[in-house]
C-alpha positions in Angstrom: 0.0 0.0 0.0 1.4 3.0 -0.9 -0.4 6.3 0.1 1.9 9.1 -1.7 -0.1 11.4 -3.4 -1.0 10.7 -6.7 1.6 12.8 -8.6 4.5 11.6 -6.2 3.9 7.8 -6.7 5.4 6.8 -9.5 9.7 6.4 -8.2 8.5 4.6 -5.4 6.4 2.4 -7.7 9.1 1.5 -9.9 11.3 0.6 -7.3 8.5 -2.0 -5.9 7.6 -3.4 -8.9 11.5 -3.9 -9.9 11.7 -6.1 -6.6 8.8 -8.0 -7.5 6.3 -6.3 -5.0 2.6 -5.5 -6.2 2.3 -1.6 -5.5 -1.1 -0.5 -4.3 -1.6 2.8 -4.9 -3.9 4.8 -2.8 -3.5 8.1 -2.7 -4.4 9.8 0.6 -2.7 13.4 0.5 -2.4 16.3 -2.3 -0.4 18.6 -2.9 -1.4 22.0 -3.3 -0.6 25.7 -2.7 -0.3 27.6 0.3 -3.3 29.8 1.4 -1.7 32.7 0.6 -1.3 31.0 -2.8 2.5 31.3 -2.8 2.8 34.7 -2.5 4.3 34.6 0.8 7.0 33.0 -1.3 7.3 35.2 -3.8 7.9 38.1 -1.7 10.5 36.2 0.5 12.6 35.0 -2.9 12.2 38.7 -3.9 14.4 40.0 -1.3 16.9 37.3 -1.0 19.8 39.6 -0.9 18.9 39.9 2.7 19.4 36.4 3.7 22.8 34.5 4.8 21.0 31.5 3.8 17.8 29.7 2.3 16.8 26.8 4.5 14.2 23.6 2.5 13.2 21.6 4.7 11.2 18.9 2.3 11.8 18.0 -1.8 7.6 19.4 -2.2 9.1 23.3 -1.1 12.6 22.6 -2.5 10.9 22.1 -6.1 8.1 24.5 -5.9 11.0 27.4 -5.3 13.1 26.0 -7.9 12.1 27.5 -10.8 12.3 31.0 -9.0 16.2 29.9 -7.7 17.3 29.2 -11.2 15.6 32.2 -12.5 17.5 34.4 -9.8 21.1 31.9 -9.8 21.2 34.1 -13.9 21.2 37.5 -11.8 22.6 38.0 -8.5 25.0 35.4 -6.1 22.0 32.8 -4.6 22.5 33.1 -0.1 24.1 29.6 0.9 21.6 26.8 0.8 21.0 24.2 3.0 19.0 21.4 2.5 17.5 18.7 4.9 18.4 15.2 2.6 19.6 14.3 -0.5 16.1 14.0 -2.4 15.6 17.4 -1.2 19.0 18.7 -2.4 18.1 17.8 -5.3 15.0 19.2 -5.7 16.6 22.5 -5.9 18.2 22.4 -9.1 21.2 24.1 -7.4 24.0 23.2 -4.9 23.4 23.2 -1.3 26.5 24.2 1.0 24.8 22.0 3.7 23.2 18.6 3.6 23.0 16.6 6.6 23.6 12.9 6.8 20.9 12.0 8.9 17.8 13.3 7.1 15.7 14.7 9.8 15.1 18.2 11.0 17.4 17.4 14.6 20.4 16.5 12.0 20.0 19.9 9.8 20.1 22.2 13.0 22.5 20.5 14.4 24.8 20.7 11.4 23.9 24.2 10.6 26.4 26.6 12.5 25.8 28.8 14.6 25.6 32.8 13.3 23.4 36.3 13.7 22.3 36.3 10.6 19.0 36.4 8.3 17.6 32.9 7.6 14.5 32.0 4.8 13.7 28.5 6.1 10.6 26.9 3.2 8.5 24.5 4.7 4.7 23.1 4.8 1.8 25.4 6.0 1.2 23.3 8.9 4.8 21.7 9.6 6.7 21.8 12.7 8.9 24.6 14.3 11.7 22.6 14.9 14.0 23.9 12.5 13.0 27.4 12.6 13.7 27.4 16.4 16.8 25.3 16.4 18.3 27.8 13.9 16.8 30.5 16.2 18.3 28.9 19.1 21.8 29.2 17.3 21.9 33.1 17.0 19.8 33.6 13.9 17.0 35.6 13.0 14.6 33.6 11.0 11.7 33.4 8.7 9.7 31.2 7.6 7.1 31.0 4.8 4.8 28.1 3.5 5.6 26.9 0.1 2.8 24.6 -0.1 0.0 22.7 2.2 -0.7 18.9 2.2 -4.4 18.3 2.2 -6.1 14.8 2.6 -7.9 12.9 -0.1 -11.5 10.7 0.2 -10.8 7.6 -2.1 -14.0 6.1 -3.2 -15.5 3.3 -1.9 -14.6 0.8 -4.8 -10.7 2.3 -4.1 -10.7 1.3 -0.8 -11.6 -2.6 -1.9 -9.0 -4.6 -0.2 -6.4 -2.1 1.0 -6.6 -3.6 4.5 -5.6 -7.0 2.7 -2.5 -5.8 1.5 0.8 -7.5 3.2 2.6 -3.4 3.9 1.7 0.0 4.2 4.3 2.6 3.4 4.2 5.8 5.1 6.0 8.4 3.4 5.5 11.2 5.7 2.8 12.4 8.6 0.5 14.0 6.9 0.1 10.3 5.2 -0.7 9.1 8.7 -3.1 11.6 9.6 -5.3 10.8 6.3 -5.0 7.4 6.8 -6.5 7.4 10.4 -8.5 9.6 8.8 -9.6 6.9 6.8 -9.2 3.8 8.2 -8.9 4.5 12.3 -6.2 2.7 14.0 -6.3 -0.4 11.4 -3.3 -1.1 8.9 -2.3 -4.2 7.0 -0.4 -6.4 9.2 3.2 -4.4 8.7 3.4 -1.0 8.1 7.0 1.3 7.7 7.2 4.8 8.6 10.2 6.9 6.8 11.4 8.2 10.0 11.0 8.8 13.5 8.8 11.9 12.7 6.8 10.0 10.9 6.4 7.2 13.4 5.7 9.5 16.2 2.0 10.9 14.1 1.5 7.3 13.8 1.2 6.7 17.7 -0.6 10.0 18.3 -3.3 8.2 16.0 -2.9 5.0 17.5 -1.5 3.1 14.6 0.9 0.5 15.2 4.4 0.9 13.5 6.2 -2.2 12.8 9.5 -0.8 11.2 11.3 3.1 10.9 13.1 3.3 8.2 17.2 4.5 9.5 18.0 5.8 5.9 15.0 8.6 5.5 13.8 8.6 2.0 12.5 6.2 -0.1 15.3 4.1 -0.4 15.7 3.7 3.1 11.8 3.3 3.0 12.5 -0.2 1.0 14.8 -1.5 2.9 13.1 -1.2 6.1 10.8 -3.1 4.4 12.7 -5.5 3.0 14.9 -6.4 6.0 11.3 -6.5 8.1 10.3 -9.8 5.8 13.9 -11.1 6.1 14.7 -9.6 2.5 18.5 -8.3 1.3 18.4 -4.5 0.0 
Protein backbone atom coordinates (compact mmCIF):
# COMPACT_ATOMS: atom_id res chain seq x y z
CA UNK A 1 0.00 0.00 0.00
CA UNK A 2 1.37 2.96 -0.92
CA UNK A 3 -0.41 6.28 0.12
CA UNK A 4 1.90 9.11 -1.68
CA UNK A 5 -0.05 11.42 -3.38
CA UNK A 6 -0.97 10.66 -6.67
CA UNK A 7 1.61 12.76 -8.58
CA UNK A 8 4.54 11.61 -6.21
CA UNK A 9 3.94 7.79 -6.68
CA UNK A 10 5.40 6.84 -9.47
CA UNK A 11 9.68 6.42 -8.23
CA UNK A 12 8.45 4.56 -5.40
CA UNK A 13 6.45 2.40 -7.71
CA UNK A 14 9.05 1.49 -9.87
CA UNK A 15 11.27 0.64 -7.34
CA UNK A 16 8.46 -2.05 -5.85
CA UNK A 17 7.55 -3.35 -8.95
CA UNK A 18 11.51 -3.86 -9.87
CA UNK A 19 11.74 -6.14 -6.59
CA UNK A 20 8.84 -8.00 -7.48
CA UNK A 21 6.29 -6.26 -4.99
CA UNK A 22 2.60 -5.48 -6.20
CA UNK A 23 2.25 -1.62 -5.45
CA UNK A 24 -1.13 -0.53 -4.30
CA UNK A 25 -1.65 2.85 -4.95
CA UNK A 26 -3.86 4.78 -2.77
CA UNK A 27 -3.52 8.10 -2.68
CA UNK A 28 -4.44 9.77 0.56
CA UNK A 29 -2.67 13.36 0.47
CA UNK A 30 -2.39 16.31 -2.29
CA UNK A 31 -0.35 18.64 -2.91
CA UNK A 32 -1.36 21.96 -3.32
CA UNK A 33 -0.56 25.72 -2.74
CA UNK A 34 -0.31 27.57 0.29
CA UNK A 35 -3.31 29.82 1.42
CA UNK A 36 -1.73 32.72 0.58
CA UNK A 37 -1.28 31.01 -2.85
CA UNK A 38 2.50 31.33 -2.79
CA UNK A 39 2.79 34.75 -2.46
CA UNK A 40 4.30 34.55 0.80
CA UNK A 41 7.05 33.00 -1.30
CA UNK A 42 7.28 35.16 -3.82
CA UNK A 43 7.86 38.05 -1.74
CA UNK A 44 10.51 36.25 0.49
CA UNK A 45 12.60 35.00 -2.90
CA UNK A 46 12.23 38.68 -3.93
CA UNK A 47 14.41 39.96 -1.26
CA UNK A 48 16.87 37.30 -0.99
CA UNK A 49 19.77 39.58 -0.86
CA UNK A 50 18.86 39.92 2.70
CA UNK A 51 19.44 36.40 3.66
CA UNK A 52 22.80 34.47 4.81
CA UNK A 53 21.05 31.54 3.83
CA UNK A 54 17.82 29.74 2.34
CA UNK A 55 16.82 26.77 4.50
CA UNK A 56 14.23 23.57 2.53
CA UNK A 57 13.19 21.64 4.66
CA UNK A 58 11.17 18.90 2.34
CA UNK A 59 11.82 17.99 -1.82
CA UNK A 60 7.65 19.35 -2.18
CA UNK A 61 9.06 23.30 -1.07
CA UNK A 62 12.57 22.55 -2.53
CA UNK A 63 10.86 22.11 -6.10
CA UNK A 64 8.13 24.52 -5.94
CA UNK A 65 10.98 27.43 -5.34
CA UNK A 66 13.06 26.04 -7.93
CA UNK A 67 12.08 27.49 -10.83
CA UNK A 68 12.34 30.97 -9.01
CA UNK A 69 16.19 29.94 -7.71
CA UNK A 70 17.26 29.16 -11.19
CA UNK A 71 15.60 32.24 -12.53
CA UNK A 72 17.46 34.43 -9.82
CA UNK A 73 21.11 31.91 -9.75
CA UNK A 74 21.20 34.08 -13.90
CA UNK A 75 21.16 37.52 -11.81
CA UNK A 76 22.60 37.95 -8.50
CA UNK A 77 24.96 35.37 -6.05
CA UNK A 78 22.00 32.79 -4.59
CA UNK A 79 22.47 33.05 -0.07
CA UNK A 80 24.09 29.57 0.88
CA UNK A 81 21.61 26.84 0.79
CA UNK A 82 21.01 24.19 3.05
CA UNK A 83 18.96 21.35 2.47
CA UNK A 84 17.46 18.72 4.88
CA UNK A 85 18.37 15.21 2.60
CA UNK A 86 19.60 14.27 -0.45
CA UNK A 87 16.11 14.02 -2.35
CA UNK A 88 15.60 17.43 -1.17
CA UNK A 89 18.96 18.69 -2.36
CA UNK A 90 18.09 17.82 -5.32
CA UNK A 91 14.97 19.21 -5.75
CA UNK A 92 16.59 22.46 -5.88
CA UNK A 93 18.22 22.38 -9.13
CA UNK A 94 21.18 24.15 -7.44
CA UNK A 95 24.04 23.22 -4.89
CA UNK A 96 23.36 23.18 -1.25
CA UNK A 97 26.47 24.15 0.99
CA UNK A 98 24.84 22.01 3.72
CA UNK A 99 23.25 18.64 3.61
CA UNK A 100 22.99 16.56 6.62
CA UNK A 101 23.59 12.92 6.77
CA UNK A 102 20.92 11.96 8.94
CA UNK A 103 17.82 13.28 7.13
CA UNK A 104 15.72 14.71 9.76
CA UNK A 105 15.07 18.18 10.96
CA UNK A 106 17.35 17.42 14.57
CA UNK A 107 20.40 16.49 11.99
CA UNK A 108 20.00 19.95 9.78
CA UNK A 109 20.10 22.20 12.96
CA UNK A 110 22.54 20.45 14.44
CA UNK A 111 24.78 20.71 11.40
CA UNK A 112 23.94 24.21 10.60
CA UNK A 113 26.42 26.59 12.50
CA UNK A 114 25.84 28.83 14.60
CA UNK A 115 25.62 32.80 13.34
CA UNK A 116 23.36 36.32 13.70
CA UNK A 117 22.32 36.35 10.63
CA UNK A 118 19.01 36.36 8.31
CA UNK A 119 17.56 32.89 7.56
CA UNK A 120 14.53 32.01 4.84
CA UNK A 121 13.72 28.47 6.10
CA UNK A 122 10.61 26.88 3.18
CA UNK A 123 8.47 24.51 4.67
CA UNK A 124 4.70 23.06 4.79
CA UNK A 125 1.77 25.42 6.00
CA UNK A 126 1.20 23.29 8.90
CA UNK A 127 4.79 21.66 9.58
CA UNK A 128 6.66 21.79 12.68
CA UNK A 129 8.89 24.61 14.33
CA UNK A 130 11.73 22.63 14.92
CA UNK A 131 14.01 23.92 12.46
CA UNK A 132 13.01 27.37 12.60
CA UNK A 133 13.68 27.39 16.43
CA UNK A 134 16.75 25.28 16.42
CA UNK A 135 18.26 27.84 13.95
CA UNK A 136 16.77 30.45 16.19
CA UNK A 137 18.26 28.86 19.08
CA UNK A 138 21.77 29.24 17.32
CA UNK A 139 21.90 33.10 17.00
CA UNK A 140 19.81 33.65 13.93
CA UNK A 141 17.00 35.60 12.97
CA UNK A 142 14.62 33.56 10.95
CA UNK A 143 11.71 33.42 8.71
CA UNK A 144 9.69 31.16 7.63
CA UNK A 145 7.15 30.98 4.77
CA UNK A 146 4.84 28.13 3.55
CA UNK A 147 5.62 26.89 0.10
CA UNK A 148 2.82 24.61 -0.12
CA UNK A 149 0.01 22.66 2.19
CA UNK A 150 -0.71 18.87 2.25
CA UNK A 151 -4.40 18.25 2.17
CA UNK A 152 -6.13 14.79 2.62
CA UNK A 153 -7.92 12.94 -0.09
CA UNK A 154 -11.49 10.73 0.17
CA UNK A 155 -10.79 7.63 -2.09
CA UNK A 156 -13.99 6.14 -3.24
CA UNK A 157 -15.48 3.32 -1.86
CA UNK A 158 -14.60 0.81 -4.80
CA UNK A 159 -10.71 2.33 -4.11
CA UNK A 160 -10.73 1.31 -0.82
CA UNK A 161 -11.60 -2.58 -1.86
CA UNK A 162 -9.04 -4.59 -0.18
CA UNK A 163 -6.40 -2.13 1.00
CA UNK A 164 -6.55 -3.55 4.49
CA UNK A 165 -5.63 -7.03 2.73
CA UNK A 166 -2.48 -5.83 1.47
CA UNK A 167 0.79 -7.45 3.16
CA UNK A 168 2.58 -3.44 3.89
CA UNK A 169 1.74 -0.04 4.17
CA UNK A 170 4.26 2.63 3.43
CA UNK A 171 4.18 5.76 5.11
CA UNK A 172 6.01 8.42 3.36
CA UNK A 173 5.55 11.22 5.70
CA UNK A 174 2.85 12.41 8.61
CA UNK A 175 0.50 14.00 6.95
CA UNK A 176 0.12 10.30 5.20
CA UNK A 177 -0.67 9.09 8.74
CA UNK A 178 -3.05 11.61 9.61
CA UNK A 179 -5.35 10.83 6.31
CA UNK A 180 -4.99 7.41 6.85
CA UNK A 181 -6.48 7.44 10.40
CA UNK A 182 -8.46 9.56 8.83
CA UNK A 183 -9.59 6.86 6.78
CA UNK A 184 -9.18 3.81 8.22
CA UNK A 185 -8.94 4.55 12.29
CA UNK A 186 -6.18 2.70 13.97
CA UNK A 187 -6.32 -0.36 11.43
CA UNK A 188 -3.27 -1.08 8.94
CA UNK A 189 -2.31 -4.16 7.03
CA UNK A 190 -0.41 -6.42 9.15
CA UNK A 191 3.21 -4.44 8.70
CA UNK A 192 3.38 -0.98 8.09
CA UNK A 193 6.98 1.30 7.73
CA UNK A 194 7.25 4.83 8.58
CA UNK A 195 10.25 6.86 6.77
CA UNK A 196 11.41 8.19 10.01
CA UNK A 197 10.95 8.80 13.47
CA UNK A 198 8.84 11.91 12.68
CA UNK A 199 6.78 10.01 10.86
CA UNK A 200 6.41 7.21 13.44
CA UNK A 201 5.71 9.48 16.21
CA UNK A 202 1.97 10.90 14.13
CA UNK A 203 1.49 7.34 13.76
CA UNK A 204 1.20 6.72 17.73
CA UNK A 205 -0.62 9.96 18.34
CA UNK A 206 -3.34 8.20 15.96
CA UNK A 207 -2.85 5.00 17.48
CA UNK A 208 -1.51 3.10 14.55
CA UNK A 209 0.89 0.53 15.22
CA UNK A 210 4.45 0.91 13.52
CA UNK A 211 6.22 -2.21 12.85
CA UNK A 212 9.53 -0.78 11.21
CA UNK A 213 11.29 3.13 10.86
CA UNK A 214 13.08 3.32 8.17
CA UNK A 215 17.20 4.46 9.45
CA UNK A 216 18.01 5.77 5.91
CA UNK A 217 14.97 8.56 5.53
CA UNK A 218 13.80 8.59 2.04
CA UNK A 219 12.51 6.18 -0.09
CA UNK A 220 15.31 4.07 -0.37
CA UNK A 221 15.75 3.67 3.05
CA UNK A 222 11.84 3.33 3.04
CA UNK A 223 12.52 -0.16 1.01
CA UNK A 224 14.85 -1.47 2.87
CA UNK A 225 13.09 -1.18 6.07
CA UNK A 226 10.76 -3.12 4.40
CA UNK A 227 12.74 -5.48 2.97
CA UNK A 228 14.89 -6.44 6.03
CA UNK A 229 11.32 -6.52 8.05
CA UNK A 230 10.30 -9.79 5.78
CA UNK A 231 13.88 -11.10 6.11
CA UNK A 232 14.69 -9.65 2.48
CA UNK A 233 18.49 -8.31 1.28
CA UNK A 234 18.42 -4.51 0.01
Amino acid sequence: MITRAADQAGPLVDKLIALGARPIVVPLIEIVQPADGGSALTAALGRLSVFDWLVFTSPNGASRAAGALAALAREVALPRIAAVGSATAAALGQPADLVPSDQIAEALTEAFPVGSGDVLVVQAETARSDVAGGLRAKGWRVEVVAAYRTVPVRPSAATLIGVLSADAVLFASGSAVAAWAGVFGAQTPPVAVAIGPATAAVAAQHGLKIDAIATDHSLDGLISSLLRYFGGSD
